[in-house]
C-alpha positions, 0 to 999 in steps of 0.5 A: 870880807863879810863879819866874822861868825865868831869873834873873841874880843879881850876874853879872860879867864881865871880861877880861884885856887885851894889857897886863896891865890888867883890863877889868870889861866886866859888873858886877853885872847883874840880872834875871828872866826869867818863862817864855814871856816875850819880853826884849829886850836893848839896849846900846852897843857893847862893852857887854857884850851878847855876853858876856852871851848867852855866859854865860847860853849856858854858853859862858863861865864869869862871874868872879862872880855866879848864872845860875839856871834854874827855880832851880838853878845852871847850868854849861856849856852845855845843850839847855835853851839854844838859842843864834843869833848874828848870825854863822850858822856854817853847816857849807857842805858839808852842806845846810839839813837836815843842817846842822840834823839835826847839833844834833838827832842831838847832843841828842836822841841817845835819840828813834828816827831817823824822829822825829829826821827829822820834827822836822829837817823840822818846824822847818825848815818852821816857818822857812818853808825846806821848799822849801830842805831839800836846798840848801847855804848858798852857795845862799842869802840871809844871811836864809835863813841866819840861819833855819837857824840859828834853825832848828837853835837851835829843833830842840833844843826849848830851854827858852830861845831866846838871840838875840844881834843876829841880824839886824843884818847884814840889811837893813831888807826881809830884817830884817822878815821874819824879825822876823815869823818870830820873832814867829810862832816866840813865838806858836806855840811859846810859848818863852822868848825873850831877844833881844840887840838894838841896833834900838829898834823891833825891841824894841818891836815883839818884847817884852814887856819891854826892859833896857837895858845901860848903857855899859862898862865895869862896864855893868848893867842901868841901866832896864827898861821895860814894853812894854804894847802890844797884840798883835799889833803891826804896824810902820806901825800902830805909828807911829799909836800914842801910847803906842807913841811916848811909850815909844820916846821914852822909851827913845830920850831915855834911851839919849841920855843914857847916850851923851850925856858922851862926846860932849861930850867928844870936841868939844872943843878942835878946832883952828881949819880953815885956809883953803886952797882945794882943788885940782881936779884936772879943771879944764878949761882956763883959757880954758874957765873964763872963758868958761863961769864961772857961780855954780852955785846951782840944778840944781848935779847932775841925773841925766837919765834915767839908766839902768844895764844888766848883761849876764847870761847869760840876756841884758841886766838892766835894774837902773835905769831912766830916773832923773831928779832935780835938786839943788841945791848944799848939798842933802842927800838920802836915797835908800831903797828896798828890796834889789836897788833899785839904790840902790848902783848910782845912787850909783856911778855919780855917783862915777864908779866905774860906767859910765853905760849911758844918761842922764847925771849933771850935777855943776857944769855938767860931765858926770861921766865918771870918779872923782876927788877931787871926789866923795868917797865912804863905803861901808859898810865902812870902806875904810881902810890897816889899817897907817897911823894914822887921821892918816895915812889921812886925809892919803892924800887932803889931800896930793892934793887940797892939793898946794899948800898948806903942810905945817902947813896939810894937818896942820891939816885932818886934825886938824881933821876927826879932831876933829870926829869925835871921834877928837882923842885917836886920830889915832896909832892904827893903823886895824887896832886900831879898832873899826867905828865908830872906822874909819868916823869915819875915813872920814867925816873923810877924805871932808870933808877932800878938801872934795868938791863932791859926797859919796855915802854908801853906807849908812855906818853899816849895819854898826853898832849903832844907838846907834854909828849915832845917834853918828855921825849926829850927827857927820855932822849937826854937820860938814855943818852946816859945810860944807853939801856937796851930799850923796847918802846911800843908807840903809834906815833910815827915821829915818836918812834924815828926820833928815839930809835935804832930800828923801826920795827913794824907789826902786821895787823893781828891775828897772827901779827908778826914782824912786817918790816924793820927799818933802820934809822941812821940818823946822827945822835944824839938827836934833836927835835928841831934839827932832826925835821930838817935832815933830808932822811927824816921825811923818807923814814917817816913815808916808809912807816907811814906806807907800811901802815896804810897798807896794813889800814883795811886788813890784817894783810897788806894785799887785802887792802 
């Protein structure tokens, strides 16, 4: 085998904290890199990936250790490294062209003007943006963003493309498709390509070779796996792949246990839940309650051909288009689909949050109308007072919802819950101090604390790693469990949605989405990660959504694909 392109000897990395106290974030990480090869990078939260990527980049100089380039030492930063990260950076006043144009003028200062001009255009056509040459970042998609920012990495003619998570703030459509793109760039282009990723799938189907990073700190590359499939890959045909998933399980049940200690930890000693009923503050009148009282066990919300229309200027979208599904209570269902689907748009309408323009929304025999401490929603992003404690934000909600329960009872359920999410031991730590995981166990915890009848998740650990991601999965497993609140979940995660839900249910493309399939998962709860990727029904159940949304990829119909 010929030298390594890359090597990383000892490398080590740490940095000074506001107390004075040194964190050793990378210790020791080893690893060669053979030219052409595609690695891919997968580590926890704070592992160290970024900082990594920078210093390999020459952006940061490491406390100890080598970075070798075809064996020579490296320092600083060179055209021989191309850098994307998942923030593009564009400069918004200058158009696709001048944006990449800029990193060419700066490395190829000696290649005369007319070949500086093709190569710009030339890569920024490999990006498939030859149509957006003259257009500015507000005029594009976050996916088209991040291809000009791979474009101008590209343009510079690295020896080495560095890719730190740049497509993690994508959804699931936008992220295939330039996942595609990047395998045609390692294709064509024959680059060395080192990919920062927290997407199990995506290093499988990218690379050649996957390390992972085990947790900070002093985190090192703990295991490297083989990925010995078959090129080119496809993402459904993998799914019928054995050894495809044997190697994933592999990998899934190692991250698992590198995760596993501080979970256990952060379970234990929670506090006994008091027994206090909530307050309802959309009770009807007493007389109304005796008449009407029924035990609402079956049909407990139905969406009746709902429907939501915008006004534009062009005139009336129809975004959702006669939605009709009933639950029943204790039900948990997943709702996935493409972007644009209106799954968003569904799920804010049950709150309450947005007007219903036809049908209606049933929940408990009383047509939802407003928002209201009934329905308790998670958004994406963590929604949190960023000058109050995690204790206090949950109490925001339990001093509403509990007016008449004692002072000591409502602090039990905001301990008992912060608990049960693992944040025992930062319930006096001020949200604008916490990481996006920590801040969205908040939200979860205050969302249960309100004891809703009904709770609506809108993609709640989108914005996060996957193994964070996995972590509160897990979480939102164990207390559900509990409470068995009737539950909506919006996700473009396919595994995410089998794992927690009853039904799969599956939008069609918008406009006019409207319910495609529903598929009922009969898996045995409660469930577990692990054991879940070995019963022999997990993988049809996930080719089944996976199907359902390849066909719905190119169109808003299945048979316009």
């Amino acid at each position: 085998m010929s030298a390594p392109i890359l090597s990383l000897r000892g490398l080590s990395k740490s940095y000074l904290g506001a107390d004075g106290a040194r964190t050793d974030v990378l210790s020791g990480v080893e690893l060669d890199v053979q030219e052409g090869e595609f690695v891919a990078v997968l580590g926890f939260s704070g592992a160290g990936k970024t900082t990594l990527v920078s210093a390999i980049a020459g952006l940061i100089e490491a406390d100890s250790g080598d970075i070798l380039i075809k064996g020579r030492p490296c320092a600083g930063p060179g055209p021989d490294r191309g850098v994307v990260f998942q923030s593009y950076s564009l400069f918004p006043w200058l158009t696709v062209e001048q944006n990449v144009r800029l990193a060419v003028d700066a490395v190829h200062l000696t290649m005369p003007k007319t070949e500086r001009v093709e190569l710009v255009r030339a890569t920024v056509a490999l990006v498939g943006l030859a149509h957006a040459l003259d257009r500015k970042p507000a005029q594009l998609s976050g996916g088209m963003r991040q291809r000009v920012a791979v474009a101008r990495a590209l343009a510079t003619k690295p020896e080495i493309l560095l890719l730190d998570e740049p497509l993690s703030a994508l959804d699931a459509l936008i992220r295939a498709k330039l996942q595609d793109e990047i395998e045609r760039i390692r294709r064509q282009e024959k680059r060395t390509i080192v990919l920062v990723t927290n997407d199990v799938d995506e290093a499988l189907l990218l690379a050649d070779r996957v390390a992972v990073l085990t947790p900070a700190p002093h985190a090192h590359i703990g295991r490297i796996f083989e990925v010995a499939l078959a090129r080119p890959r496809d993402r459904t045909e993998l799914n019928h792949d054995e050894a495809y998933k044997t190697l994933r399980n592999e990998i899934v049940g190692y991250l698992g246990r590198l995760a596993g200690g501080a979970r256990e930890a952060a379970a234990s000693n929670v506090i006994d839940l008091p027994t206090v009923a909530p307050l309802d503050l959309l009770a009807p009148p007493k007389a109304y309650q005796d008449a009407a009282y029924s035990p609402i066990h079956r049909r407990y919300l139905e969406f009746y051909n709902l429907s939501k229309v915008y006004p534009t200027p062009k005139g009336p979208l129809t975004v959702v288009e006669k939605v009709n599904l009933l639950m029943d209570r204790g039900e948990f269902i997943s709702l996935i689909g493409h972007s644009g689907c209106g799954k968003s748009t569904v799920l804010t309408m049950a709150a309450g949050l947005n007007p219903i323009s036809d049908g209606g929304i049933v929940l408990n025999g009383r047509e939802i109308e407003i928002a209201g401490p009934d329905k308790a929603v998670v958004f994406q992003s963590p929604s949190l007072m960023p000058w109050l404690t995690a204790r206090q934000n949950v109490a925001l909600g339990v001093e509403r919802v509990y007016p008449h329960a004692t002072r000591a009872e409502r602090a039990d359920i905001v301990a008992y819950y912060l608990e049960r999410v693992g944040l025992g031991d930062a319930m006096n730590k001020m949200a604008a101090d916490m990481s996006n995981g920590m801040r969205q166990r908040v939200g979860i915890a205050r969302a249960f604390a309100l004891s809703p009848r009904l709770l609506l998740l809108d993609e709640p650990f989108g914005m996060l790693d996957s193994l964070t991601r996995w972590d509160l999965q897990d979480v939102l497993v164990e207390v559900w469990n509990r409470t068995k609140v009737t539950t909506v979940m919006v996700t473009h995660d396919v595994d995410e949605a089998i794992l927690l839900a009853d039904r799969v249910v599956m939008m069609t493309n918008g406009p006019n989405a409207t319910i495609g399939k529903v598929l009922e998962v009969d898996l045995p709860r409660p469930r577990d990660r692990r054991a879940l990727l070995d019963h022999p029904q997990f993988y049809a159940y996930r080719e089944e959504v996976l199907q359902f949304l390849a066909d719905y990829e190119h169109g808003a119909h299945a048979d316009a694909a």
